[in-house]
Biotite code that builds the C-alpha atoms (Angstrom):
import biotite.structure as struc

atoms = struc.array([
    struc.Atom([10.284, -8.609, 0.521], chain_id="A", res_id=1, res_name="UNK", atom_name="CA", element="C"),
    struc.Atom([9.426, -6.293, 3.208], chain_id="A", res_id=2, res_name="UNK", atom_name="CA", element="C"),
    struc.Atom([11.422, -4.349, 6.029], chain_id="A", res_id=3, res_name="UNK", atom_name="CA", element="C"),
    struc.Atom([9.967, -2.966, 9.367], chain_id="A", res_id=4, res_name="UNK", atom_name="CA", element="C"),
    struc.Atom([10.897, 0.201, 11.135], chain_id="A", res_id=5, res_name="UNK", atom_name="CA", element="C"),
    struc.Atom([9.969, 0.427, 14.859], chain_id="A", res_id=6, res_name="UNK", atom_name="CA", element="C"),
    struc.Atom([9.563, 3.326, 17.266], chain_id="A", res_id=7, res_name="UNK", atom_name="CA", element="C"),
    struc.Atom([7.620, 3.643, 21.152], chain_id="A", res_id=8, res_name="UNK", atom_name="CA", element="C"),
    struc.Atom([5.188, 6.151, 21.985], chain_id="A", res_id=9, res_name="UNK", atom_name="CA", element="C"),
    struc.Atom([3.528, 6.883, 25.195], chain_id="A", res_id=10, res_name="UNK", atom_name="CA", element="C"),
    struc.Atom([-0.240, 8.487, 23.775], chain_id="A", res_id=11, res_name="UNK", atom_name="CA", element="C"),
    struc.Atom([-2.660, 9.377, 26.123], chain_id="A", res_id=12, res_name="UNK", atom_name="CA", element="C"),
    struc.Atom([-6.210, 10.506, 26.488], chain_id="A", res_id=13, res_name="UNK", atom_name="CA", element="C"),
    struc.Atom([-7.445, 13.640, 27.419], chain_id="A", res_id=14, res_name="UNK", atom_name="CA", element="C"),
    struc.Atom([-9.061, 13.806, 30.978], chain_id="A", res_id=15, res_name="UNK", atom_name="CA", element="C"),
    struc.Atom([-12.795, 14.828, 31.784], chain_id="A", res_id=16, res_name="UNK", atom_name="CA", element="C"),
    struc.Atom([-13.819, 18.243, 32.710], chain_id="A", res_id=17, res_name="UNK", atom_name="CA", element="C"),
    struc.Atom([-14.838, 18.385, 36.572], chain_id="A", res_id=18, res_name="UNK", atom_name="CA", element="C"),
    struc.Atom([-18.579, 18.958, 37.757], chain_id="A", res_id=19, res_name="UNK", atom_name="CA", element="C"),
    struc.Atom([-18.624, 21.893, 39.966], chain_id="A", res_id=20, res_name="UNK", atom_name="CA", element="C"),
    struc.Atom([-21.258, 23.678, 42.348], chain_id="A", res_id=21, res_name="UNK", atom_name="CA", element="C"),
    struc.Atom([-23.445, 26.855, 41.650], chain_id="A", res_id=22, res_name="UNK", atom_name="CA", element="C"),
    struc.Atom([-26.387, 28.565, 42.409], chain_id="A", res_id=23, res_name="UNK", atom_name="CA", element="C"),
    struc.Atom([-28.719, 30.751, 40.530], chain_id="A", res_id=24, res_name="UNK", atom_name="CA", element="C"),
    struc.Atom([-28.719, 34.535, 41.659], chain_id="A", res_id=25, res_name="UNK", atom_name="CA", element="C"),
    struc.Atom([-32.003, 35.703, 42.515], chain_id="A", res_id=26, res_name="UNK", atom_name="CA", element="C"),
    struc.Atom([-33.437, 38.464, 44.125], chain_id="A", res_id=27, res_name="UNK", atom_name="CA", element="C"),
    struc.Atom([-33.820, 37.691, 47.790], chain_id="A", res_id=28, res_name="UNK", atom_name="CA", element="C"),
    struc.Atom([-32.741, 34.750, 46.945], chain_id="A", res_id=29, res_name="UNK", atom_name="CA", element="C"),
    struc.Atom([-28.706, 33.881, 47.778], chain_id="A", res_id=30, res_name="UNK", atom_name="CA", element="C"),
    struc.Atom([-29.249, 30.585, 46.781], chain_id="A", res_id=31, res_name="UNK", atom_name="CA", element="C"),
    struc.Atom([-31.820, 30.587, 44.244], chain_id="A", res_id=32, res_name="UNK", atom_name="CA", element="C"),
    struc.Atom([-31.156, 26.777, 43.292], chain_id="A", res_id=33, res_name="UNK", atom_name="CA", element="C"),
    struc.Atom([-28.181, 24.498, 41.968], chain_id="A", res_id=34, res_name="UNK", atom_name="CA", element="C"),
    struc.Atom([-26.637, 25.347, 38.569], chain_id="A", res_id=35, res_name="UNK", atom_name="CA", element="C"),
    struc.Atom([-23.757, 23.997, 38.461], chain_id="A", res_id=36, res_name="UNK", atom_name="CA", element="C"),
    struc.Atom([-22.961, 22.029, 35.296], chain_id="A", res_id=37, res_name="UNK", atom_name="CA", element="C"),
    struc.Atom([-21.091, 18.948, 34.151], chain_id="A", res_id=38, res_name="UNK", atom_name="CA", element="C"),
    struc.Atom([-17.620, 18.857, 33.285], chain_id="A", res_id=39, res_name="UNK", atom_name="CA", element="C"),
    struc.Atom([-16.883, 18.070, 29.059], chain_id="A", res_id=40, res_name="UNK", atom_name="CA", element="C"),
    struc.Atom([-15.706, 15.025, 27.763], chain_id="A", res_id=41, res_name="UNK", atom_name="CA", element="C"),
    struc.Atom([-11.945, 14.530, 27.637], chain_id="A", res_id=42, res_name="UNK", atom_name="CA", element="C"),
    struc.Atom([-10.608, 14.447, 24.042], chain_id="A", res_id=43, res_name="UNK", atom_name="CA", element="C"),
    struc.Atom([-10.322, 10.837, 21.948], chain_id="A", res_id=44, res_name="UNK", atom_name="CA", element="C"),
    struc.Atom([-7.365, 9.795, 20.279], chain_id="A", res_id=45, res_name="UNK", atom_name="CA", element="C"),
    struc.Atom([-7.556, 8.291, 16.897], chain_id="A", res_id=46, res_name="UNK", atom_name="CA", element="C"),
    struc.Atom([-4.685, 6.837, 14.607], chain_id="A", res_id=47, res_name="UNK", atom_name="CA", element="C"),
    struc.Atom([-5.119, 7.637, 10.740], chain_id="A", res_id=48, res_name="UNK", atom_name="CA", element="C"),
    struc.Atom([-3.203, 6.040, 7.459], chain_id="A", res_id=49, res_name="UNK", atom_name="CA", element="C"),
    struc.Atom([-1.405, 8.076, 5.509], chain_id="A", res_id=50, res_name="UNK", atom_name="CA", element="C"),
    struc.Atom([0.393, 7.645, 1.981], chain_id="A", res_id=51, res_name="UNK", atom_name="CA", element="C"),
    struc.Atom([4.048, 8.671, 3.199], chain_id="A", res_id=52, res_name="UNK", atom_name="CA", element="C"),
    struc.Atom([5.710, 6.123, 4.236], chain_id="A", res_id=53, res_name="UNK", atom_name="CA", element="C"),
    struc.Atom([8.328, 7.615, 5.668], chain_id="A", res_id=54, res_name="UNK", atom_name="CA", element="C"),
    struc.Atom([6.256, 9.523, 8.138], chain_id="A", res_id=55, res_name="UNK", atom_name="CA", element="C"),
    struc.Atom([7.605, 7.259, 11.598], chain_id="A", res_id=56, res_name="UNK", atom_name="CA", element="C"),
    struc.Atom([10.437, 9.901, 11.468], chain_id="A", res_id=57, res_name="UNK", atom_name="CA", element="C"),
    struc.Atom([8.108, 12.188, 12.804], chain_id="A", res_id=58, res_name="UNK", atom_name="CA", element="C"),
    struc.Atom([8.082, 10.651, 15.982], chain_id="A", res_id=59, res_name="UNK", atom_name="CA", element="C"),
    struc.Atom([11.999, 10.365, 16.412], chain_id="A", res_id=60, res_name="UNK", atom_name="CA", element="C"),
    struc.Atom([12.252, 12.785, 18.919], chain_id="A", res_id=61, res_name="UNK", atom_name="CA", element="C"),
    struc.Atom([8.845, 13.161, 20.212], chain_id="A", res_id=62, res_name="UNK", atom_name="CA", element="C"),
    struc.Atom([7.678, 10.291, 22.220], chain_id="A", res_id=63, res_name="UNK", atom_name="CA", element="C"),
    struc.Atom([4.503, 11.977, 24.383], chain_id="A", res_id=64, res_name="UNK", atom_name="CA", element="C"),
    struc.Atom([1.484, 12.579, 23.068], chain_id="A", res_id=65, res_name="UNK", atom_name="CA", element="C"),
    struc.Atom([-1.828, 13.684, 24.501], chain_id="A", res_id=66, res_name="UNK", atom_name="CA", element="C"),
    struc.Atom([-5.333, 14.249, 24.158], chain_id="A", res_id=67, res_name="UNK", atom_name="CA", element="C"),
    struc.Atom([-7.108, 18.065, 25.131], chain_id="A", res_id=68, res_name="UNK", atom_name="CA", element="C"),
    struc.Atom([-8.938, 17.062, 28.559], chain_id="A", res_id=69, res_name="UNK", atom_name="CA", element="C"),
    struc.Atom([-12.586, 18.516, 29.071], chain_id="A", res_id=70, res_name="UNK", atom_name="CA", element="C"),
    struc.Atom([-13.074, 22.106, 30.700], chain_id="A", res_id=71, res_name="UNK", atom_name="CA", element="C"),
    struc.Atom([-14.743, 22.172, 34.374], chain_id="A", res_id=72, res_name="UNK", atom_name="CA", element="C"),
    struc.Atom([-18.609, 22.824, 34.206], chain_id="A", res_id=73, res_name="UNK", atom_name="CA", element="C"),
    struc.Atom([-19.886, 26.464, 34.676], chain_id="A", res_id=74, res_name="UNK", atom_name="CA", element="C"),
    struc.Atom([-23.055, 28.033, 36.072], chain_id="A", res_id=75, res_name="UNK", atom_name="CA", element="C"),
    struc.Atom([-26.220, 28.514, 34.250], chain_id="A", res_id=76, res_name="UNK", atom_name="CA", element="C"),
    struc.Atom([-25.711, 24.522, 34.251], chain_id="A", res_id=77, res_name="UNK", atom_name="CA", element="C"),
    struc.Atom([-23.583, 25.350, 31.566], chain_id="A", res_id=78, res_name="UNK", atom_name="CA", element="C"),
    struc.Atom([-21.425, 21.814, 30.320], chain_id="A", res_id=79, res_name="UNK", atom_name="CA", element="C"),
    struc.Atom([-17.664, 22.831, 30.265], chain_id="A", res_id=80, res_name="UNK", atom_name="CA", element="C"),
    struc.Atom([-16.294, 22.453, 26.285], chain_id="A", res_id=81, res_name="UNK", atom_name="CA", element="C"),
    struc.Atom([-15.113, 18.484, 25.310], chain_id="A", res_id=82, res_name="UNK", atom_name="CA", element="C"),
    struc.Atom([-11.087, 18.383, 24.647], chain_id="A", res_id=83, res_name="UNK", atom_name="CA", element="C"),
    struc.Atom([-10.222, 18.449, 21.585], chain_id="A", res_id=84, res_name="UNK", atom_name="CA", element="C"),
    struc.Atom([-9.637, 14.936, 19.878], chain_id="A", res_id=85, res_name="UNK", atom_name="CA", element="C"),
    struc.Atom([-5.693, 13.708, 19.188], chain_id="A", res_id=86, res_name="UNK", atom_name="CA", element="C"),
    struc.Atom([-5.495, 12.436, 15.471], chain_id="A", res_id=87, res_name="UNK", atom_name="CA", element="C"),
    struc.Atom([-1.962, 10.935, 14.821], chain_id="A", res_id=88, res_name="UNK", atom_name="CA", element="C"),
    struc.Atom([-0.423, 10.197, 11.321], chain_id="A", res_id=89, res_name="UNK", atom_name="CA", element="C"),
    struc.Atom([1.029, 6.844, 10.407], chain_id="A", res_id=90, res_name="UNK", atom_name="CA", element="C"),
    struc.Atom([2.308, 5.125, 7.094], chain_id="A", res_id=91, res_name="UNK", atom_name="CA", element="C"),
    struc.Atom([-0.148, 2.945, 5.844], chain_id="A", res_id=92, res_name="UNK", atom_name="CA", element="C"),
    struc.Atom([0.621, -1.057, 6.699], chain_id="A", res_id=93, res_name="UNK", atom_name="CA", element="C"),
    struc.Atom([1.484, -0.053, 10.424], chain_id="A", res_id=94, res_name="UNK", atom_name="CA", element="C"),
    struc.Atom([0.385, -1.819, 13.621], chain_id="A", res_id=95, res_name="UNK", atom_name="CA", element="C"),
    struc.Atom([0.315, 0.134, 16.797], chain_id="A", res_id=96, res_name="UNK", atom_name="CA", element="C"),
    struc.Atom([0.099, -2.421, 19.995], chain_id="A", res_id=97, res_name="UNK", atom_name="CA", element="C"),
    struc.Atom([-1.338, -1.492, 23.262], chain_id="A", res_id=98, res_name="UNK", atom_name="CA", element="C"),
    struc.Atom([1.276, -2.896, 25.740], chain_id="A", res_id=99, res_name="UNK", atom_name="CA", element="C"),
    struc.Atom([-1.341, -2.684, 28.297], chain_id="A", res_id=100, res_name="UNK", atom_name="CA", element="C"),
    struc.Atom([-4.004, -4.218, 26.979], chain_id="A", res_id=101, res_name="UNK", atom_name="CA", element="C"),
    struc.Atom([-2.301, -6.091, 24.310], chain_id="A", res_id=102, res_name="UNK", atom_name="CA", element="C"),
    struc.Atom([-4.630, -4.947, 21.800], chain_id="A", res_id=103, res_name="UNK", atom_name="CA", element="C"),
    struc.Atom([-3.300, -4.532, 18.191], chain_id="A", res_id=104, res_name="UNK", atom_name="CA", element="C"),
    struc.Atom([-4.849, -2.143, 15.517], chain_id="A", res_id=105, res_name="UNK", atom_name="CA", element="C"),
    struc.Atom([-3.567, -2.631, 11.729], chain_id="A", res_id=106, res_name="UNK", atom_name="CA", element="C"),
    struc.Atom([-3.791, 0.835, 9.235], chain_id="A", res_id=107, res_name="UNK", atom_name="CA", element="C"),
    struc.Atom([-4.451, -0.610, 6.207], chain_id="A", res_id=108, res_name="UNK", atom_name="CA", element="C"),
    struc.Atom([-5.921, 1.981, 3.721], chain_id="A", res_id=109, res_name="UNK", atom_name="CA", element="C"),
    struc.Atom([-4.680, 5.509, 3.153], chain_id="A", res_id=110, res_name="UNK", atom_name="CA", element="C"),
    struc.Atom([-7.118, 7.751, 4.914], chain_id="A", res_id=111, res_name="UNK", atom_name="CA", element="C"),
    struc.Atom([-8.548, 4.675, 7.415], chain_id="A", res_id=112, res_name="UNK", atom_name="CA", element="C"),
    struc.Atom([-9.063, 5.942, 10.810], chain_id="A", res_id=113, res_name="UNK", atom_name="CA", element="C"),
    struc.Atom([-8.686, 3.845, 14.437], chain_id="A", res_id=114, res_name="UNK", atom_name="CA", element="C"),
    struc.Atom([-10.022, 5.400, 17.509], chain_id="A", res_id=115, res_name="UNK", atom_name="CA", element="C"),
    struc.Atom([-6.920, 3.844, 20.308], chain_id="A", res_id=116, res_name="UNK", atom_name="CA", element="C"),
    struc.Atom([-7.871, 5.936, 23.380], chain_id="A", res_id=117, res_name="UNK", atom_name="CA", element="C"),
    struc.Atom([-10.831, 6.767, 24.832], chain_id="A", res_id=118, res_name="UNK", atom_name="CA", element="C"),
    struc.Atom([-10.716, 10.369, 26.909], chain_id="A", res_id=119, res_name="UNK", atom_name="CA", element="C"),
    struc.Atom([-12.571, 10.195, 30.300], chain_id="A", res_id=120, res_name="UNK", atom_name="CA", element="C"),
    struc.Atom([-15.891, 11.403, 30.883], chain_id="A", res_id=121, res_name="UNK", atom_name="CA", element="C"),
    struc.Atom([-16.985, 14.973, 32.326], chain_id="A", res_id=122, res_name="UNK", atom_name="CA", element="C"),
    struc.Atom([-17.756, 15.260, 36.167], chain_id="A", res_id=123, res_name="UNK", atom_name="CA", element="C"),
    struc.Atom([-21.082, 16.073, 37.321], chain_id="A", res_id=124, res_name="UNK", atom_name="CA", element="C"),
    struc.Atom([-22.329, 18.972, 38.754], chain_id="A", res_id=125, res_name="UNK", atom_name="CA", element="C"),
    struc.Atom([-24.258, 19.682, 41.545], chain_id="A", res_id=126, res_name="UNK", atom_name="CA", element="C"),
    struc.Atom([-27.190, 19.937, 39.700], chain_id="A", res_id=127, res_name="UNK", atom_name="CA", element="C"),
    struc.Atom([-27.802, 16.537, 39.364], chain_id="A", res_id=128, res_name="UNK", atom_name="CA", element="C"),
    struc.Atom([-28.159, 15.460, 42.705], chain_id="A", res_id=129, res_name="UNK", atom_name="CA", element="C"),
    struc.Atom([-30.848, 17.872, 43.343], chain_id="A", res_id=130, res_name="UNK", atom_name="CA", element="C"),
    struc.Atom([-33.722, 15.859, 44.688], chain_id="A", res_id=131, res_name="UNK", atom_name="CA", element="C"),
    struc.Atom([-36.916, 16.544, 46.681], chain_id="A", res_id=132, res_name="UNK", atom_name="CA", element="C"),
    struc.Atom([-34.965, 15.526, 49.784], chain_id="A", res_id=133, res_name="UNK", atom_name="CA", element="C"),
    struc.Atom([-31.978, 17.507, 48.813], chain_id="A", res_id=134, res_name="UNK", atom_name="CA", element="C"),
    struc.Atom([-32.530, 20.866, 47.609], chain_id="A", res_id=135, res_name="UNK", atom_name="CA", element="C"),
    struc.Atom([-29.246, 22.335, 48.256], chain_id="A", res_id=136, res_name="UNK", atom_name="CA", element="C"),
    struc.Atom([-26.890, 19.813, 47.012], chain_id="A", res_id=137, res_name="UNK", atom_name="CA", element="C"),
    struc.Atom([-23.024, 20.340, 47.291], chain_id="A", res_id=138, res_name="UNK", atom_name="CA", element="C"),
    struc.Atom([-22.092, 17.002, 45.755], chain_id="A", res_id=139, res_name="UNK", atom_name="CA", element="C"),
    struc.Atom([-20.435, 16.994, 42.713], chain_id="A", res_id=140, res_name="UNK", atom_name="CA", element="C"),
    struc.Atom([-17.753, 14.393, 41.271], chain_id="A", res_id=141, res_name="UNK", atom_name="CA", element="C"),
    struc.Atom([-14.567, 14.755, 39.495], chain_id="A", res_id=142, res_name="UNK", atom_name="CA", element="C"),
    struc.Atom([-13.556, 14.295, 35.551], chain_id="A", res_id=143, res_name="UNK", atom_name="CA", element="C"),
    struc.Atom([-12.509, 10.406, 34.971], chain_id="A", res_id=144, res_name="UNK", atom_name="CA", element="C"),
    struc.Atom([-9.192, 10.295, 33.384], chain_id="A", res_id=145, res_name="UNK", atom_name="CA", element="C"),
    struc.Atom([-8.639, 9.511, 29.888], chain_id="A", res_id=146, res_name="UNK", atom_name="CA", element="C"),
    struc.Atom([-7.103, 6.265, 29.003], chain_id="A", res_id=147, res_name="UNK", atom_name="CA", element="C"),
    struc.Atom([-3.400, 5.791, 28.678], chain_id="A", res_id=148, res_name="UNK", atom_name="CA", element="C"),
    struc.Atom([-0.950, 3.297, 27.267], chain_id="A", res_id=149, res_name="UNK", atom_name="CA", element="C"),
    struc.Atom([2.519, 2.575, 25.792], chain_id="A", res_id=150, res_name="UNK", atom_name="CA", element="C"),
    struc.Atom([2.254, 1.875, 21.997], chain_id="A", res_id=151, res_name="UNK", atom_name="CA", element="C"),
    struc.Atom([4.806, -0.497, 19.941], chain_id="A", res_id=152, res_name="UNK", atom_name="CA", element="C"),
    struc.Atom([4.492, 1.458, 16.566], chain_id="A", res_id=153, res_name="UNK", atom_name="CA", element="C"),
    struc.Atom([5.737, -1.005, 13.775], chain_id="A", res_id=154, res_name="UNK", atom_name="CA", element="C"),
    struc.Atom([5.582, -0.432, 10.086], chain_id="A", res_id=155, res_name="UNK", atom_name="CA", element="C"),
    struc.Atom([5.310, -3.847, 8.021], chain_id="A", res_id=156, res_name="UNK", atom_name="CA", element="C"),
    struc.Atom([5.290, -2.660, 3.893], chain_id="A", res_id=157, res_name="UNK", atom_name="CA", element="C"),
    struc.Atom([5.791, -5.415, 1.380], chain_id="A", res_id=158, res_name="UNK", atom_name="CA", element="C"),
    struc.Atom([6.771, -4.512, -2.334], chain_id="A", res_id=159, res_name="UNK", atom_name="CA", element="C"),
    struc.Atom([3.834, -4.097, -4.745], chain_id="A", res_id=160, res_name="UNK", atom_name="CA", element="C"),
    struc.Atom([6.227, -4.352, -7.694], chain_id="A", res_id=161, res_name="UNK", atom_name="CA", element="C"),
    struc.Atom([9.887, -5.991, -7.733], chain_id="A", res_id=162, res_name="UNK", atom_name="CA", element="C"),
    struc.Atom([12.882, -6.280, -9.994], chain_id="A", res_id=163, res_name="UNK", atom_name="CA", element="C"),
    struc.Atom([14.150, -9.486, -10.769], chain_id="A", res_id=164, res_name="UNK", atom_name="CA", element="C"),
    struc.Atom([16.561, -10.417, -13.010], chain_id="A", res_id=165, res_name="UNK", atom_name="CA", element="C"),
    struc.Atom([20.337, -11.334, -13.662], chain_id="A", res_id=166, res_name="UNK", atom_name="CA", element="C"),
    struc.Atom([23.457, -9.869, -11.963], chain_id="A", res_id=167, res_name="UNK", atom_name="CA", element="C"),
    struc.Atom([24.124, -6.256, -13.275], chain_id="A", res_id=168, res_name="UNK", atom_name="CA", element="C"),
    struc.Atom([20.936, -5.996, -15.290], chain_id="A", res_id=169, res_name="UNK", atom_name="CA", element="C"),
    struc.Atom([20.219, -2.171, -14.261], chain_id="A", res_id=170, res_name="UNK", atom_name="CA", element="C"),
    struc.Atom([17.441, -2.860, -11.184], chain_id="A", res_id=171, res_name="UNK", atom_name="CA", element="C"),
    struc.Atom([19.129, -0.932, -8.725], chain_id="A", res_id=172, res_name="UNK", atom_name="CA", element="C"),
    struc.Atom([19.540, 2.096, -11.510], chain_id="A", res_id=173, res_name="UNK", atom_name="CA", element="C"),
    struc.Atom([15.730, 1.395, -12.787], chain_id="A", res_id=174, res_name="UNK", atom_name="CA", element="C"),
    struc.Atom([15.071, 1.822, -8.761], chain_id="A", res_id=175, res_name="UNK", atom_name="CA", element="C"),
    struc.Atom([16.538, 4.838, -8.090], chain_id="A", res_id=176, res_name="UNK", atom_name="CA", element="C"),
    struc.Atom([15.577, 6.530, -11.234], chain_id="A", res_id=177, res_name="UNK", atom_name="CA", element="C"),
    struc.Atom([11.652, 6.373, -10.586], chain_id="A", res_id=178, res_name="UNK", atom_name="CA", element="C"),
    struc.Atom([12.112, 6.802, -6.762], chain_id="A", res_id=179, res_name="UNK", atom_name="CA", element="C"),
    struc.Atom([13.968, 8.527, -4.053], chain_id="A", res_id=180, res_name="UNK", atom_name="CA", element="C"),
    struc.Atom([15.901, 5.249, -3.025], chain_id="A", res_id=181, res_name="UNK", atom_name="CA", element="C"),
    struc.Atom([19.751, 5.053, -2.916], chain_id="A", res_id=182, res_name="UNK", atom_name="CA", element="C"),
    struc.Atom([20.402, 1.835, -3.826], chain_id="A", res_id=183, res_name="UNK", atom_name="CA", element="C"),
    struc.Atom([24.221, 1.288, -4.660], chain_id="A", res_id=184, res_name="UNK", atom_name="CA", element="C"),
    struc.Atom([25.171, 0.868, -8.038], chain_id="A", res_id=185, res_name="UNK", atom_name="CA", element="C"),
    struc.Atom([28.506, -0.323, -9.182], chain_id="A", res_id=186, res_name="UNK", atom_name="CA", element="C"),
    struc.Atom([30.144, -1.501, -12.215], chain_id="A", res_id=187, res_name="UNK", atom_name="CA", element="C"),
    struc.Atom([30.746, -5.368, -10.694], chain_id="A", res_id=188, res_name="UNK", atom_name="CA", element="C"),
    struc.Atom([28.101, -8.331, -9.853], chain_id="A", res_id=189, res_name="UNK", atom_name="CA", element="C"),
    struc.Atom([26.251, -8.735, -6.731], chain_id="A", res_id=190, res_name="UNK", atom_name="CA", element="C"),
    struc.Atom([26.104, -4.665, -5.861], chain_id="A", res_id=191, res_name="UNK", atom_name="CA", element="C"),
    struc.Atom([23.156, -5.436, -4.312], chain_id="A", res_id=192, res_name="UNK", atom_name="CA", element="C"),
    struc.Atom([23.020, -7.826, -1.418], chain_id="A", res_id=193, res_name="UNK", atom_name="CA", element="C"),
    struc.Atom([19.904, -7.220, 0.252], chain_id="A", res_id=194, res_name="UNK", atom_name="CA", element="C"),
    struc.Atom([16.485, -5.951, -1.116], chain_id="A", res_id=195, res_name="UNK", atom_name="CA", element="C"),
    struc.Atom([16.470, -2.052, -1.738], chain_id="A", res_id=196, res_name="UNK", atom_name="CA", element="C"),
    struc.Atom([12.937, -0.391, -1.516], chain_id="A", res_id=197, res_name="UNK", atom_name="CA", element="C"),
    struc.Atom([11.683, 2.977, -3.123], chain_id="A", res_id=198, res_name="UNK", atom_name="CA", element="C"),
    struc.Atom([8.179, 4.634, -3.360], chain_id="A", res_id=199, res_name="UNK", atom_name="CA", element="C"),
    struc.Atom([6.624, 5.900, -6.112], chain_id="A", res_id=200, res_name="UNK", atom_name="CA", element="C"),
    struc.Atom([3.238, 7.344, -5.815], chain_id="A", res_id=201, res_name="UNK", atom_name="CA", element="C"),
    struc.Atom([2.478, 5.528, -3.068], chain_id="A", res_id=202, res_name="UNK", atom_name="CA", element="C"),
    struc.Atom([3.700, 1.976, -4.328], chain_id="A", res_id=203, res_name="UNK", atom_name="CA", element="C"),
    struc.Atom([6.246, 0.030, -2.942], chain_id="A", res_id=204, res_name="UNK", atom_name="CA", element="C"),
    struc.Atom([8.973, -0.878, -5.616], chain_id="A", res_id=205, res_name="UNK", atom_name="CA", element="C"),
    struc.Atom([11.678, -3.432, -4.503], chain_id="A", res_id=206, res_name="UNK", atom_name="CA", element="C"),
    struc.Atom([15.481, -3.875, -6.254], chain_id="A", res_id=207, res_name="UNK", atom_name="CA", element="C"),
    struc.Atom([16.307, -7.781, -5.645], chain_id="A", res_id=208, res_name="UNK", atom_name="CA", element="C"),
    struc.Atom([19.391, -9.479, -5.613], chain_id="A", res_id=209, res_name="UNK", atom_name="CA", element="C"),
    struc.Atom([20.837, -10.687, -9.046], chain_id="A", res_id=210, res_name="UNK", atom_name="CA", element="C"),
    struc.Atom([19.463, -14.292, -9.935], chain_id="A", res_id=211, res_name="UNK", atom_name="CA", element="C"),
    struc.Atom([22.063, -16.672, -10.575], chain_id="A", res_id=212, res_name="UNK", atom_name="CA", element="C"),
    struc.Atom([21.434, -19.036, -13.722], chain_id="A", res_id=213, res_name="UNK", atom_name="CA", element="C"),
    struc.Atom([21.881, -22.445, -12.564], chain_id="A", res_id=214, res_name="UNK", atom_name="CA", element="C"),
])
């Protein structure tokens, strides 16, 4: 059997650093030449499995996430530091959707990694449009923003192992004894009514409902 738990994030990308204008400093020379360097790369943002599966509950409050965005360029045609990338932890057997895009990404394996955002790229400086024709160049351009979306987040788990047998055979009390589940146990048929499930070591056990003979 399998149950899915749901939650909505809004993730986005860092921006790119901007390009900026500078000049070298020489003697008798005010404006010795363009230096100005290009902005960094805004930061990525990757999703990543992990073994808990009841890590969604990390995101129960907080519902914004984002990137680190580039730093501007500097002189010396120095490129401004890339953003940090945004790694974010889900249970293995989730699917995060893009809303915008539409585009689905499935976390499989523990430790598997999914880049879902790309950050922007760095500005240019002024630097780069020096030319023969233009040897004092104030041009630059601006970081590109980093991409941004609403994510569905849903978590899909189906049971490696399950109990079946009859009515008041001890699954639910074989259940909670090798995992943290709670499923009810009572001293009368048909306690359980709907499948239970409980991890243990990273394997999903499930307590069924009592078979009837028949």
């Amino acid at each position: 059997m399998a149950f899915v738990d749901e939650v909505q994030l809004h993730i986005k990308a860092g921006n790119g650093g901007d390009g900026v204008v500078r000049w070298r400093k020489e003697k008798f020379k005010p404006k010795g030449g363009p230096c100005g360097g290009n902005g960094g790369k805004g930061g990525d943002v990757y999703a990543e499995a992990v073994v808990d599966l009841g890590y969604l509950d990390h995101y129960l409050h907080t519902k914004h996430f984002s990137a680190n965005s580039g730093e501007s360029g500097g002189n010396s045609s120095k490129e401004g530091k890339n953003g940090d990338d945004l790694i974010l932890k889900f249970p293995r057997g989730t699917v995060l959707k893009n809303t915008i895009t539409g585009e689905s990404h499935e976390l499989v394996e523990v430790g598997q990694t999914i880049k879902i955002l790309e950050g922007g790229r760095g500005g240019l400086g002024n630097e780069y449009f020096k030319s023969s024709t233009n040897t004092t160049p104030y041009e630059w351009t601006p970081g590109s923003p980093g991409e941004e979306a609403d994510f569905h987040i849903e978590l899909k788990l189906f049971a490696d192992i399950g109990f079946v047998g009859l009515p008041s055979a001890g699954k639910s009390t074989l259940l909670n004894a090798l995992t943290n589940a709670q499923s009810k146990v009572g001293a009368y048929h048909f306690t359980t009514l709907d499948p239970h499930l409980g991890d243990m070591h990273g394997y999903i056990l499930a307590d069924i409902p009592g078979i009837i003979e028949g």
